[in-house]
N, CA, C and O atoms as a Tripos MOL2 file, in Angstrom:
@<TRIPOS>MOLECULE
protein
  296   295    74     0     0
PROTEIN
NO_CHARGES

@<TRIPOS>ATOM
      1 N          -7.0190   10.2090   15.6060 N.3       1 UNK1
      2 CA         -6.6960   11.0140   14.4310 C.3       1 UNK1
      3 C          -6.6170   10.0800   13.2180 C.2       1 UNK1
      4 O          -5.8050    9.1550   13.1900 O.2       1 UNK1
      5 N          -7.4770   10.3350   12.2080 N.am      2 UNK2
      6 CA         -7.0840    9.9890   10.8110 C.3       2 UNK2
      7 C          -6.1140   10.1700   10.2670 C.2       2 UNK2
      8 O          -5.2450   10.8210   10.8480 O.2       2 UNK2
      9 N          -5.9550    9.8330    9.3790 N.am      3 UNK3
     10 CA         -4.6320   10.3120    7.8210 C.3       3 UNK3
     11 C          -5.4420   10.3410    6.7070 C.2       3 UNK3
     12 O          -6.0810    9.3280    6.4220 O.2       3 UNK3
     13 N          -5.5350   11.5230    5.9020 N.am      4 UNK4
     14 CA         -6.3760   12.1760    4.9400 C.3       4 UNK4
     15 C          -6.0700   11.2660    3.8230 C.2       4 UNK4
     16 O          -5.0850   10.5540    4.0170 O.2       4 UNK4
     17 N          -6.6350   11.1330    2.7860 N.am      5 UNK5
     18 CA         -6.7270   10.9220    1.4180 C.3       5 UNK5
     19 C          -5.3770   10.9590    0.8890 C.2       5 UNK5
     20 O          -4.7070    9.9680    0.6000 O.2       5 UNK5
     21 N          -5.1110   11.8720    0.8070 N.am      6 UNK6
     22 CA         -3.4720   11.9770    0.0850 C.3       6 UNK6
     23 C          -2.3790   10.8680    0.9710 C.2       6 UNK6
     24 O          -1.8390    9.8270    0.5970 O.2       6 UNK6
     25 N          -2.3300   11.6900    2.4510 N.am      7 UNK7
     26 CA         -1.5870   10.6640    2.9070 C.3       7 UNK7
     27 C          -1.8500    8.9370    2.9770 C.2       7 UNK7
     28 O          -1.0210    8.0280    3.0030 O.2       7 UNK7
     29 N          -2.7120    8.9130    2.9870 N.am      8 UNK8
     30 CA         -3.0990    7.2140    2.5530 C.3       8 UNK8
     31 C          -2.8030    7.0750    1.3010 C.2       8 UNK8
     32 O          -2.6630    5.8520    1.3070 O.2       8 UNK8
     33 N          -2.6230    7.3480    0.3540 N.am      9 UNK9
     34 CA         -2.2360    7.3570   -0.9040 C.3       9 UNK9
     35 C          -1.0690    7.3350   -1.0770 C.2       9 UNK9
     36 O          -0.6480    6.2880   -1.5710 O.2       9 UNK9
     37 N          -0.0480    8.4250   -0.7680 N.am     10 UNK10
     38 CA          1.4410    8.2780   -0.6260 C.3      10 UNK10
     39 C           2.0330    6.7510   -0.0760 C.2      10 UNK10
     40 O           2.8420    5.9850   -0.5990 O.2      10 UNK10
     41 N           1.1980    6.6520    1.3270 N.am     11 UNK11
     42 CA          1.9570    5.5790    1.8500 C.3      11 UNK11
     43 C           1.8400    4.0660    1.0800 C.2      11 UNK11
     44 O           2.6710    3.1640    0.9730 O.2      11 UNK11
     45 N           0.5910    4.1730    0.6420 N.am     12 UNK12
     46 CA          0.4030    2.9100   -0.7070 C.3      12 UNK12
     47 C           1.3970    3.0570   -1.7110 C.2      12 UNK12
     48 O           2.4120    2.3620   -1.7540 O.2      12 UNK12
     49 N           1.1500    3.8370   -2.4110 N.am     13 UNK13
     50 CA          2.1790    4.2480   -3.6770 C.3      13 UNK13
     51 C           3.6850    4.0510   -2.8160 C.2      13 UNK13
     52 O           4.2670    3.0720   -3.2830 O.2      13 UNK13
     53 N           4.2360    4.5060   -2.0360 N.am     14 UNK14
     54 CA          5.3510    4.2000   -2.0830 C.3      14 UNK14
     55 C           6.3390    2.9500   -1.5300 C.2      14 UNK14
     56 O           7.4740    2.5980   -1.8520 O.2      14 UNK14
     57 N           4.9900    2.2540   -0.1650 N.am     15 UNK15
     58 CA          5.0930    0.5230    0.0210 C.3      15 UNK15
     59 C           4.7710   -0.0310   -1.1440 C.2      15 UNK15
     60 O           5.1310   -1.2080   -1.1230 O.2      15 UNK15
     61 N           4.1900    0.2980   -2.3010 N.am     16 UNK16
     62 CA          4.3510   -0.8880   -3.2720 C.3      16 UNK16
     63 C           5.5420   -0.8310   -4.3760 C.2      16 UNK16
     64 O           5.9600   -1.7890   -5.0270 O.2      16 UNK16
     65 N           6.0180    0.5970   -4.4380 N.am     17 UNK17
     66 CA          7.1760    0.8390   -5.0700 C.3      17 UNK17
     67 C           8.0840   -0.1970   -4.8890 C.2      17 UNK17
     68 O           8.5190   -0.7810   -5.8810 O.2      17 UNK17
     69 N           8.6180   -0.6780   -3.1860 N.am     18 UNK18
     70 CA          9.3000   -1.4170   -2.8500 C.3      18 UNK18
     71 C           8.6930   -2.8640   -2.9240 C.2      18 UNK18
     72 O           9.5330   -3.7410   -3.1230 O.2      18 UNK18
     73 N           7.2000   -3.3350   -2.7850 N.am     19 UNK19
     74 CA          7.1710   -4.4300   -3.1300 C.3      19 UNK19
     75 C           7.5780   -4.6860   -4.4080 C.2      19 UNK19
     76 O           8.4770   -5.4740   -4.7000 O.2      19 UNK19
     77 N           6.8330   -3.9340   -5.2980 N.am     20 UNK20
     78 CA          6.8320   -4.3480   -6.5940 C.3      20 UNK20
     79 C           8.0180   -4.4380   -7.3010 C.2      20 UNK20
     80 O           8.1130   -5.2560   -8.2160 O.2      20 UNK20
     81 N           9.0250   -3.6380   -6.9690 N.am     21 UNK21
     82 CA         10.7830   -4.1200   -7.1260 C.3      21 UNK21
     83 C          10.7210   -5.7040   -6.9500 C.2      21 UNK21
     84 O          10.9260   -6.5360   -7.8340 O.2      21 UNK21
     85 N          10.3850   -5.9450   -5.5760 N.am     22 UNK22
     86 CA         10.9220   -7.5240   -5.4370 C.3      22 UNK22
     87 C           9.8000   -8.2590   -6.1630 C.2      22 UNK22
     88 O           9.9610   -9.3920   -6.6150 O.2      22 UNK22
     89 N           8.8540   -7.6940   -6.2420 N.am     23 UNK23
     90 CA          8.2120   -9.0640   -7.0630 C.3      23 UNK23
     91 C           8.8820   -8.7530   -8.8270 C.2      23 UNK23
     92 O           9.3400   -9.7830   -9.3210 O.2      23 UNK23
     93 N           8.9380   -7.9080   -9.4430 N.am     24 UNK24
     94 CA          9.7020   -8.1580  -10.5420 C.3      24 UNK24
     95 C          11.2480   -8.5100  -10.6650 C.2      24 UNK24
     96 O          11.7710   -8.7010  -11.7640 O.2      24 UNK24
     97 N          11.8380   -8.5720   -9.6480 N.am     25 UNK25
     98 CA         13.3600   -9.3460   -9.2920 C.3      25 UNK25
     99 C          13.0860  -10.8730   -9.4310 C.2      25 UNK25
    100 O          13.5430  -11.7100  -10.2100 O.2      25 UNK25
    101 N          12.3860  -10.9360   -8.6400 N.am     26 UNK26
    102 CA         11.5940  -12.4030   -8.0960 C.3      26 UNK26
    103 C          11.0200  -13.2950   -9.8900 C.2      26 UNK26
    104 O          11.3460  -14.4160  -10.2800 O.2      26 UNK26
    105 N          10.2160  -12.3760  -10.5260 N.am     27 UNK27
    106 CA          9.9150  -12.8270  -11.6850 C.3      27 UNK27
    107 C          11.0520  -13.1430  -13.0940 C.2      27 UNK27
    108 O          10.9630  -13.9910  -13.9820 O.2      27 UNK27
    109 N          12.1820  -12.0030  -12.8290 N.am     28 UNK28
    110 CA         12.5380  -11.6640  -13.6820 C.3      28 UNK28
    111 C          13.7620  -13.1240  -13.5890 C.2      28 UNK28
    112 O          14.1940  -13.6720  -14.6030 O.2      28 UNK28
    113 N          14.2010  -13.5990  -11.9510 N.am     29 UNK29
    114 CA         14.8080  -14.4500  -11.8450 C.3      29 UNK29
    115 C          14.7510  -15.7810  -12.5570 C.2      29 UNK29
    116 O          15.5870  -16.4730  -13.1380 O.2      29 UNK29
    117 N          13.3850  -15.8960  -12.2840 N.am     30 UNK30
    118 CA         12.5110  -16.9690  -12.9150 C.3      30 UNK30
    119 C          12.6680  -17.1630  -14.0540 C.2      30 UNK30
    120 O          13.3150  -18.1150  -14.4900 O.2      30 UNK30
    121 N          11.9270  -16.0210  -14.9770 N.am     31 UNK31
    122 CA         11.9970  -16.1490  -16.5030 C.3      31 UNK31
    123 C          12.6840  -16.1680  -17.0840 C.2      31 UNK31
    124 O          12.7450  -16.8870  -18.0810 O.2      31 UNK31
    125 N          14.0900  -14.8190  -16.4450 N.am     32 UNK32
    126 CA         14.9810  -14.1890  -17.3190 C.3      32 UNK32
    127 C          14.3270  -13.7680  -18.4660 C.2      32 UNK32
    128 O          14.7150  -14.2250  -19.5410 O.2      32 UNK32
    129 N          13.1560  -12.7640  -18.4300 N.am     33 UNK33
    130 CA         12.5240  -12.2170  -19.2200 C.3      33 UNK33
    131 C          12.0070  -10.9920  -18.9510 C.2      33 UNK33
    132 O          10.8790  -10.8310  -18.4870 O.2      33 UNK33
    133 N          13.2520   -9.5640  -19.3830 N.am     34 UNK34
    134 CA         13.1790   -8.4340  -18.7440 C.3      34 UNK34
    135 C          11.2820   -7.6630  -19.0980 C.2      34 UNK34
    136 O          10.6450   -6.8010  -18.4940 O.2      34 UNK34
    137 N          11.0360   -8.2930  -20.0200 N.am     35 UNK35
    138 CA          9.3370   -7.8820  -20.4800 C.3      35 UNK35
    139 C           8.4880   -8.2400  -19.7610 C.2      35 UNK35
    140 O           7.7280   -7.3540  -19.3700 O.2      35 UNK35
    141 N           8.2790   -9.4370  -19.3520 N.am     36 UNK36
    142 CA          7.2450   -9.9220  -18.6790 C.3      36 UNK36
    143 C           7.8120   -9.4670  -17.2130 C.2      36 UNK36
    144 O           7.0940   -8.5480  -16.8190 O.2      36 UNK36
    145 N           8.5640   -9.6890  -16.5140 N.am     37 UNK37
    146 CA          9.6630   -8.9180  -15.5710 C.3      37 UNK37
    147 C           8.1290   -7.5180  -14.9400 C.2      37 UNK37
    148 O           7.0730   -7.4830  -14.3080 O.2      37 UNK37
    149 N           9.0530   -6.6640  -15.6830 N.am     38 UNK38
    150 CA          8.3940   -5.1950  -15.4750 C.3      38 UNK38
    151 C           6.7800   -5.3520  -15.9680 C.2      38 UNK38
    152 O           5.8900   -4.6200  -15.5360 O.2      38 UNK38
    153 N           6.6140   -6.1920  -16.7280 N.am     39 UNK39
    154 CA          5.1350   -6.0870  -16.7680 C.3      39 UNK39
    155 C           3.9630   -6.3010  -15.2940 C.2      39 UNK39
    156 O           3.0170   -5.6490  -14.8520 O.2      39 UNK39
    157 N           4.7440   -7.7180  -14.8600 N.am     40 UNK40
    158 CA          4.4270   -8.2350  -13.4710 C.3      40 UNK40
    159 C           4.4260   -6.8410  -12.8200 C.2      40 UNK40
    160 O           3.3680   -6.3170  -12.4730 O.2      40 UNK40
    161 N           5.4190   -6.3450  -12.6860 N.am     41 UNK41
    162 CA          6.3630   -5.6260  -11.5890 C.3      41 UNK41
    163 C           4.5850   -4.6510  -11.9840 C.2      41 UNK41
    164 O           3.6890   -4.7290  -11.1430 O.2      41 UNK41
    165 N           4.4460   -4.1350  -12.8180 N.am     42 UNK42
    166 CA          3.7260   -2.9620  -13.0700 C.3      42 UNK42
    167 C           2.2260   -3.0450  -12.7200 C.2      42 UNK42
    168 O           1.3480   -2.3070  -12.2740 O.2      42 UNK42
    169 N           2.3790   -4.3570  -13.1600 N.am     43 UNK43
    170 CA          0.2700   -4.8110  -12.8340 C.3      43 UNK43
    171 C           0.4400   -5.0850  -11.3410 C.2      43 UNK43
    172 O          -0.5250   -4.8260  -10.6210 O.2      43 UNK43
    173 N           1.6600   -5.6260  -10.7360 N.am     44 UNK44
    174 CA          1.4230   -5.9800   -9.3510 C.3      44 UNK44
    175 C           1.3720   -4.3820   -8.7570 C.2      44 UNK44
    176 O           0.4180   -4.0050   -8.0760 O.2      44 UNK44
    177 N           2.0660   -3.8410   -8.9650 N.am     45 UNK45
    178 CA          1.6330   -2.4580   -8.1460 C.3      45 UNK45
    179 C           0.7490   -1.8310   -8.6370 C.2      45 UNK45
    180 O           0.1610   -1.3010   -7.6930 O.2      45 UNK45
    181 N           0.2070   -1.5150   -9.7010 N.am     46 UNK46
    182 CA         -1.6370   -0.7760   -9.6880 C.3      46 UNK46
    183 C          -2.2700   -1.3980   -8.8690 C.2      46 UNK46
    184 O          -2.8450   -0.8210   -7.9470 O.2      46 UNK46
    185 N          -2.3080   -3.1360   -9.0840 N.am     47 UNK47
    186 CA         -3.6530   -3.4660   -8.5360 C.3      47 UNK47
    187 C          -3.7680   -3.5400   -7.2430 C.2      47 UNK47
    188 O          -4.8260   -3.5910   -6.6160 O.2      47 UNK47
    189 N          -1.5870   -3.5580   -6.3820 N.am     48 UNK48
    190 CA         -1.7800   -3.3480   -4.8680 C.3      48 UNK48
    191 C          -2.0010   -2.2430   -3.8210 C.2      48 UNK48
    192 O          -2.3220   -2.1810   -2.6340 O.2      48 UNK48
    193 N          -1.5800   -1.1410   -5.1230 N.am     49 UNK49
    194 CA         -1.9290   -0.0400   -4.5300 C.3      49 UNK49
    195 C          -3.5750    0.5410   -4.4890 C.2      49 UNK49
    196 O          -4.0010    1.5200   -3.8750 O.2      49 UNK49
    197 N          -4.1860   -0.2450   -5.2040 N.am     50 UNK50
    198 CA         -5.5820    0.5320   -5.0170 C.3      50 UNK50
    199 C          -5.9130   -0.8930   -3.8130 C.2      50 UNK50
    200 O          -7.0570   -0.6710   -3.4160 O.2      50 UNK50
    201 N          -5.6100   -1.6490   -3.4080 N.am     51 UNK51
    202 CA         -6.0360   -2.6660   -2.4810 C.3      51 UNK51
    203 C          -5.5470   -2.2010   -1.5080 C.2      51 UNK51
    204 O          -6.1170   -2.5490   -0.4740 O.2      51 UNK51
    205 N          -4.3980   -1.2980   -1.3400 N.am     52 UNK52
    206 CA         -3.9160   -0.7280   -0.2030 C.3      52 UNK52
    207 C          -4.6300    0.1150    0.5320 C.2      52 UNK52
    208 O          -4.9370    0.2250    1.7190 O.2      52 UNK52
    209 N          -4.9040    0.9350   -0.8950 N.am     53 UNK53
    210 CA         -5.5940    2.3520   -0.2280 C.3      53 UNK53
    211 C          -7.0670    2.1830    0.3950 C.2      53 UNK53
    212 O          -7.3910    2.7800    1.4220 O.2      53 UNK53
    213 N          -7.9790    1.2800   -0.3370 N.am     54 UNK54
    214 CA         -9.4080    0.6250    0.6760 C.3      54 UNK54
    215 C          -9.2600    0.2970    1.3690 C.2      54 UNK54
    216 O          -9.9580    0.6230    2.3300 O.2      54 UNK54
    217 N          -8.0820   -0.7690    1.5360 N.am     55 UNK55
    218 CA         -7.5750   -1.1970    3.2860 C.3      55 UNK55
    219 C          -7.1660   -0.3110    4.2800 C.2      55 UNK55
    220 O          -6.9990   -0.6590    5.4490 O.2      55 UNK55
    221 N          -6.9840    0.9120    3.8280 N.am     56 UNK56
    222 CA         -6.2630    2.0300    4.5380 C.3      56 UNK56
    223 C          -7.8720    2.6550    5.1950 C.2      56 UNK56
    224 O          -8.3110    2.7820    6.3380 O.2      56 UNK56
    225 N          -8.3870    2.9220    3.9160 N.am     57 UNK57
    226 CA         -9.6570    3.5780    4.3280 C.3      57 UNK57
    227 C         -10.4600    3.2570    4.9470 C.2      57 UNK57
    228 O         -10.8300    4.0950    5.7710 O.2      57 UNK57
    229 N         -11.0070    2.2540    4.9400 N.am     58 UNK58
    230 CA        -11.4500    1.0840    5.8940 C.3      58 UNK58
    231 C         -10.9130    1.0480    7.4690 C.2      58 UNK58
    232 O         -11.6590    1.2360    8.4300 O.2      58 UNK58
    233 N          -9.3900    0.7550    7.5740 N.am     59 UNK59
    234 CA         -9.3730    0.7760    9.3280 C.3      59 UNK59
    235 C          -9.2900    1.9400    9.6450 C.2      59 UNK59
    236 O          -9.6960    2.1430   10.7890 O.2      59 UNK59
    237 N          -8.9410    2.7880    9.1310 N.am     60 UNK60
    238 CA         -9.6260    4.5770    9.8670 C.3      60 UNK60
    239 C         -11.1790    4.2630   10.2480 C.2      60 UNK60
    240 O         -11.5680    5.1180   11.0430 O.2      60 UNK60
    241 N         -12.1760    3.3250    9.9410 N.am     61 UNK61
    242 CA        -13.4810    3.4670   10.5350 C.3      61 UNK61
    243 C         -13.6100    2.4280   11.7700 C.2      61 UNK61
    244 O         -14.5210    2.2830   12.5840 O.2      61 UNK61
    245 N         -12.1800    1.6520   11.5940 N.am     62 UNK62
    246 CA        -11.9950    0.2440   13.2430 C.3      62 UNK62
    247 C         -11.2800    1.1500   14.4300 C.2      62 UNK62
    248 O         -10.2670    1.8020   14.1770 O.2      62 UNK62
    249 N         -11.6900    1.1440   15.3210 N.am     63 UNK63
    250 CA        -11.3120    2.0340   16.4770 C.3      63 UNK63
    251 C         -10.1250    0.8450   17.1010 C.2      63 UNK63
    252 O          -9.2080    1.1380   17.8680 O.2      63 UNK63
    253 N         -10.3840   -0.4060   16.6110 N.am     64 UNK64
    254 CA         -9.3050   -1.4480   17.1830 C.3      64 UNK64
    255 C          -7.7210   -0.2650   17.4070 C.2      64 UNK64
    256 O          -7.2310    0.5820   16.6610 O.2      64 UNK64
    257 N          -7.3350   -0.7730   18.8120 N.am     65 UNK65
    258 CA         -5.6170   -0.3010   18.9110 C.3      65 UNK65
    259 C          -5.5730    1.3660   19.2170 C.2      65 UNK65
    260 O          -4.5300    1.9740   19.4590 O.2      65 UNK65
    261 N          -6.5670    1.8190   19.1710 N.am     66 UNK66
    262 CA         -6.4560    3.8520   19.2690 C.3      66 UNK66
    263 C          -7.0400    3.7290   20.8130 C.2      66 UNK66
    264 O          -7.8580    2.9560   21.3120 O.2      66 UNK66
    265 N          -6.1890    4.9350   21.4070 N.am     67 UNK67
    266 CA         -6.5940    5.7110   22.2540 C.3      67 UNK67
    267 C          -6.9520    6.5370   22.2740 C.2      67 UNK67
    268 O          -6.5130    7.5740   21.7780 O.2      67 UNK67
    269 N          -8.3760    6.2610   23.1740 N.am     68 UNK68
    270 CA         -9.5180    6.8570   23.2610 C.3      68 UNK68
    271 C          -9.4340    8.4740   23.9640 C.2      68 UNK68
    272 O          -9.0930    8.8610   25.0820 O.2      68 UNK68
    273 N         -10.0550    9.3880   22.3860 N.am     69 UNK69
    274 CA         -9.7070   10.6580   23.0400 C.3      69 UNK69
    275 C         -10.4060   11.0110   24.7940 C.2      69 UNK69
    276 O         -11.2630   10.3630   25.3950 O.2      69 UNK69
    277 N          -9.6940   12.1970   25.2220 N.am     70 UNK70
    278 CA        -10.0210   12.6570   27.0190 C.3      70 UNK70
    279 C         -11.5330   12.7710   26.4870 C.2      70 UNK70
    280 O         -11.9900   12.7990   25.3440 O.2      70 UNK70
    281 N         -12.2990   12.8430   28.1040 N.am     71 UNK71
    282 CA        -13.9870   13.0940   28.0520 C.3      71 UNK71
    283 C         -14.0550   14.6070   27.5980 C.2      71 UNK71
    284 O         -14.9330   15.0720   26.8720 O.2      71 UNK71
    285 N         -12.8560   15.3890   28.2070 N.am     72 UNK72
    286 CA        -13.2500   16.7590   28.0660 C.3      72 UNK72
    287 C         -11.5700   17.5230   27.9320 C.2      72 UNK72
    288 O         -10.5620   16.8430   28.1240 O.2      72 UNK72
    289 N         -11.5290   18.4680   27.7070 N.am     73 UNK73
    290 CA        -10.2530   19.2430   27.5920 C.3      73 UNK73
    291 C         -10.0370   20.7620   28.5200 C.2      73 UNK73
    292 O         -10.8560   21.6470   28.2730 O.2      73 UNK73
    293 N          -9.3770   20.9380   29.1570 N.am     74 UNK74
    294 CA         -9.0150   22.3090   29.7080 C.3      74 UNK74
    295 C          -8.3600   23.1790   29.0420 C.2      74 UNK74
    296 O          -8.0980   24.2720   29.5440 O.2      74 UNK74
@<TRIPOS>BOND
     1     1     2 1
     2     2     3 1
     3     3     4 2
     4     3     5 am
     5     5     6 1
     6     6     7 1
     7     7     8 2
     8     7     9 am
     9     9    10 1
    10    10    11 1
    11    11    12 2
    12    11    13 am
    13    13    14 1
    14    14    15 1
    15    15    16 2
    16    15    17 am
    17    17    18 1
    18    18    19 1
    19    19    20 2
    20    19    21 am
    21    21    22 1
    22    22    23 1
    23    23    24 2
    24    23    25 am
    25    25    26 1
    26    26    27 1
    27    27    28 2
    28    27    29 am
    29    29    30 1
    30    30    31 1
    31    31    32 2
    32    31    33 am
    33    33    34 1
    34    34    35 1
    35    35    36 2
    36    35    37 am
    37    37    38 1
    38    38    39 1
    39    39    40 2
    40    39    41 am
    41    41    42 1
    42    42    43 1
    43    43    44 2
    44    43    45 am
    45    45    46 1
    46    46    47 1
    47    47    48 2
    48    47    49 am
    49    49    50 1
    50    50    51 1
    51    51    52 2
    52    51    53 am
    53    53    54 1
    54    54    55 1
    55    55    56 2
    56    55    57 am
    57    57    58 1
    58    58    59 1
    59    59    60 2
    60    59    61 am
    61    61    62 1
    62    62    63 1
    63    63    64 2
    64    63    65 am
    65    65    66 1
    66    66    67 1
    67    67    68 2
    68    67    69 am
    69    69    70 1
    70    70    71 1
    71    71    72 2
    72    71    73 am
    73    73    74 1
    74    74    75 1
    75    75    76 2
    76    75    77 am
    77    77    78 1
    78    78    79 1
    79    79    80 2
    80    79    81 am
    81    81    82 1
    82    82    83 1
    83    83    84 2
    84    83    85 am
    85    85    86 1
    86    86    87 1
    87    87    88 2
    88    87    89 am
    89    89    90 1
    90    90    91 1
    91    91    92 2
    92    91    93 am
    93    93    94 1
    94    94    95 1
    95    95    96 2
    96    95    97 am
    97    97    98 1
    98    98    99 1
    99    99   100 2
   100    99   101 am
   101   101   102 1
   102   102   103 1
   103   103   104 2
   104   103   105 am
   105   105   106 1
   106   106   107 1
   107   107   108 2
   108   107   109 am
   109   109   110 1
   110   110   111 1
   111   111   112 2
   112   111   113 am
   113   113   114 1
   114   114   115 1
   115   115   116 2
   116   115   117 am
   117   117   118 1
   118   118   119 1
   119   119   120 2
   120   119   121 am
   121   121   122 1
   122   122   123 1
   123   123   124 2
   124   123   125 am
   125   125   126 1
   126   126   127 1
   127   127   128 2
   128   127   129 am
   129   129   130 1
   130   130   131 1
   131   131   132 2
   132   131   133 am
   133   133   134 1
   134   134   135 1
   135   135   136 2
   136   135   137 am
   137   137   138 1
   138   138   139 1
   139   139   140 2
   140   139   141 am
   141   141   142 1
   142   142   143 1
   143   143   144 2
   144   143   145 am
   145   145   146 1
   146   146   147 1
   147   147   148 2
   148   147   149 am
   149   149   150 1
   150   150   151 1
   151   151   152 2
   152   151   153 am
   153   153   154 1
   154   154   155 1
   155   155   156 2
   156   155   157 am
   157   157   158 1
   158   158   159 1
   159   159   160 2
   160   159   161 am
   161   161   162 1
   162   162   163 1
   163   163   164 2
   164   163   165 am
   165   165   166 1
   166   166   167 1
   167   167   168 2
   168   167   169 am
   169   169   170 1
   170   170   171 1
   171   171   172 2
   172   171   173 am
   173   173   174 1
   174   174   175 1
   175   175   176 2
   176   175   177 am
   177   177   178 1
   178   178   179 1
   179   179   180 2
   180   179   181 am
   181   181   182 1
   182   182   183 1
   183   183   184 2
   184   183   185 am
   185   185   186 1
   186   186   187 1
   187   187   188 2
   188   187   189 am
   189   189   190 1
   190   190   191 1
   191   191   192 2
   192   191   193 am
   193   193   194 1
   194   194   195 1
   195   195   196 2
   196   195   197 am
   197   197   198 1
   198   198   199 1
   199   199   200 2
   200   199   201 am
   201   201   202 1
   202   202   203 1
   203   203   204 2
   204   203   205 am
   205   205   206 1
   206   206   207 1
   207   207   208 2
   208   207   209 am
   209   209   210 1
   210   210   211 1
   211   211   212 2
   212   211   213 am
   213   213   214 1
   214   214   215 1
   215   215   216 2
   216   215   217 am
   217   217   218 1
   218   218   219 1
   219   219   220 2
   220   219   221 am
   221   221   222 1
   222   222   223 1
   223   223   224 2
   224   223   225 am
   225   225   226 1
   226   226   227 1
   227   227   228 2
   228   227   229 am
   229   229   230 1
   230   230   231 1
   231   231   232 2
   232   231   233 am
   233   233   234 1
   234   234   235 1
   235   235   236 2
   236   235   237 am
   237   237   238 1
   238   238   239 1
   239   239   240 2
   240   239   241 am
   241   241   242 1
   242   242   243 1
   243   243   244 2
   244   243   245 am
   245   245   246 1
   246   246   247 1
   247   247   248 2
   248   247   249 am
   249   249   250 1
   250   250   251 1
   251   251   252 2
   252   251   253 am
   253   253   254 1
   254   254   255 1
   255   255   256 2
   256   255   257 am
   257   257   258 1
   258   258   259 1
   259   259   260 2
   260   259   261 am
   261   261   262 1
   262   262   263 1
   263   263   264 2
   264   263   265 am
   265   265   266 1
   266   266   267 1
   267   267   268 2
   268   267   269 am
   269   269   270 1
   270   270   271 1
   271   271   272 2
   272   271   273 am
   273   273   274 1
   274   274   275 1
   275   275   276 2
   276   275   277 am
   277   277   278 1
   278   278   279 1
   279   279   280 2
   280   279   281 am
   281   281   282 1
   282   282   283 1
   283   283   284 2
   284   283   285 am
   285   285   286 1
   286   286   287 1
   287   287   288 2
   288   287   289 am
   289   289   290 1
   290   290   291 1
   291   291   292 2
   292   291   293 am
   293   293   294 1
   294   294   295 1
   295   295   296 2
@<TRIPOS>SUBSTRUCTURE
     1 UNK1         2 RESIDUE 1 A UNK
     2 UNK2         6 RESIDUE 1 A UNK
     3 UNK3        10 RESIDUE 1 A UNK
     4 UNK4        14 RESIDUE 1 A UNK
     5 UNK5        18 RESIDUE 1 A UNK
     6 UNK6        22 RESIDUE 1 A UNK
     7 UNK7        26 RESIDUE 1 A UNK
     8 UNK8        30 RESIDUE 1 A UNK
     9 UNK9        34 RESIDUE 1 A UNK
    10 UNK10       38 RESIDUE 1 A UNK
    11 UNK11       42 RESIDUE 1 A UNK
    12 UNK12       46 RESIDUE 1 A UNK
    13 UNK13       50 RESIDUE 1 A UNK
    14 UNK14       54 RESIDUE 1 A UNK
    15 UNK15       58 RESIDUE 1 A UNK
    16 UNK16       62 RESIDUE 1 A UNK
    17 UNK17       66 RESIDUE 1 A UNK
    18 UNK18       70 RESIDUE 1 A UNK
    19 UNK19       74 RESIDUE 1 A UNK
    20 UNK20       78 RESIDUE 1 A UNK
    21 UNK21       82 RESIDUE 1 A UNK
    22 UNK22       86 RESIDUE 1 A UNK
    23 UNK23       90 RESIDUE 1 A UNK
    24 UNK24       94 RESIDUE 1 A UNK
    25 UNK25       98 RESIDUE 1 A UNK
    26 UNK26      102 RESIDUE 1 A UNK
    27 UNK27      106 RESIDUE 1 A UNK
    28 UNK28      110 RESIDUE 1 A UNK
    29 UNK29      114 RESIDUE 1 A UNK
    30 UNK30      118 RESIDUE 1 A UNK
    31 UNK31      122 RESIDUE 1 A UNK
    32 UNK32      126 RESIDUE 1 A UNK
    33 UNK33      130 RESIDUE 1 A UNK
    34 UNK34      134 RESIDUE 1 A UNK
    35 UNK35      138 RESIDUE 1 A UNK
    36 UNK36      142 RESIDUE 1 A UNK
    37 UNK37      146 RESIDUE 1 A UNK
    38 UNK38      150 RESIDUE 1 A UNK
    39 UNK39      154 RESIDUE 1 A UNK
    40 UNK40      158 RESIDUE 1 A UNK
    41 UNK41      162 RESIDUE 1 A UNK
    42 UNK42      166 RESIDUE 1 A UNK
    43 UNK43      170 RESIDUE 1 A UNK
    44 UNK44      174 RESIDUE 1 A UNK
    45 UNK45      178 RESIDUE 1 A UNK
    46 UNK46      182 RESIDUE 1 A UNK
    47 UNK47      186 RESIDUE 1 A UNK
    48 UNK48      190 RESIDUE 1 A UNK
    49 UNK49      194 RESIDUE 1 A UNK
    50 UNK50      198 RESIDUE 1 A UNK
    51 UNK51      202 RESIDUE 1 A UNK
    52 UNK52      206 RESIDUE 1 A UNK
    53 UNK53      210 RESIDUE 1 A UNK
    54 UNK54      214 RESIDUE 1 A UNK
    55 UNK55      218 RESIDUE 1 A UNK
    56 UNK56      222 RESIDUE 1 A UNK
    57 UNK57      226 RESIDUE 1 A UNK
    58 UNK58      230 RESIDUE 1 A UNK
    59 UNK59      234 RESIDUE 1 A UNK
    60 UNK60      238 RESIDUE 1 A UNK
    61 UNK61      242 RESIDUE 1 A UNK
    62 UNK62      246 RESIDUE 1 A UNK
    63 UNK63      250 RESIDUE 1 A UNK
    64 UNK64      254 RESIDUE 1 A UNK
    65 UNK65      258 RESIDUE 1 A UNK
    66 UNK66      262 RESIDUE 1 A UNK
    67 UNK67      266 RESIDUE 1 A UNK
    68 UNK68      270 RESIDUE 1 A UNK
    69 UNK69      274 RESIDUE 1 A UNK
    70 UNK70      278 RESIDUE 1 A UNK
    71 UNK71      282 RESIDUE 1 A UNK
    72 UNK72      286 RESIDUE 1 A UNK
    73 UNK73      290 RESIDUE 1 A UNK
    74 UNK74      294 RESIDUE 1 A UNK
């Protein structure tokens, strides 16, 4: 079984929600610069969430790790 479009999408969008918190914590520690901070925070999650979602789309076509549907069904 796949996971459709949307749901691959949700699950990106909302694992990077939580990365992207820590990488602008992480930055903001650094700089102490609440601007550049959330800026990071903001470019790091567009650009991980669309890297997510090709990676998503992509192993839906690797059969690696799935069990293999029955030959036939009753």
């Amino acid at each position: 079984m796949t996971d459709s479009n949307a749901r691959s999408l949700a699950k990106a969008i909302s694992y990077r929600v939580l990365g992207s918190t820590g990488t602008t914590l992480v930055v903001f520690y650094f700089s102490g610069n609440m601007t550049i901070s959330l800026s990071a925070g903001a470019l790091d999650m567009l650009l991980k969430v669309a890297l997510y979602f090709v990676h998503e789309r992509l192993w839906n076509h690797i059969p690696f790790g799935r069990s293999k549907p029955p030959e036939y069904e009753i």
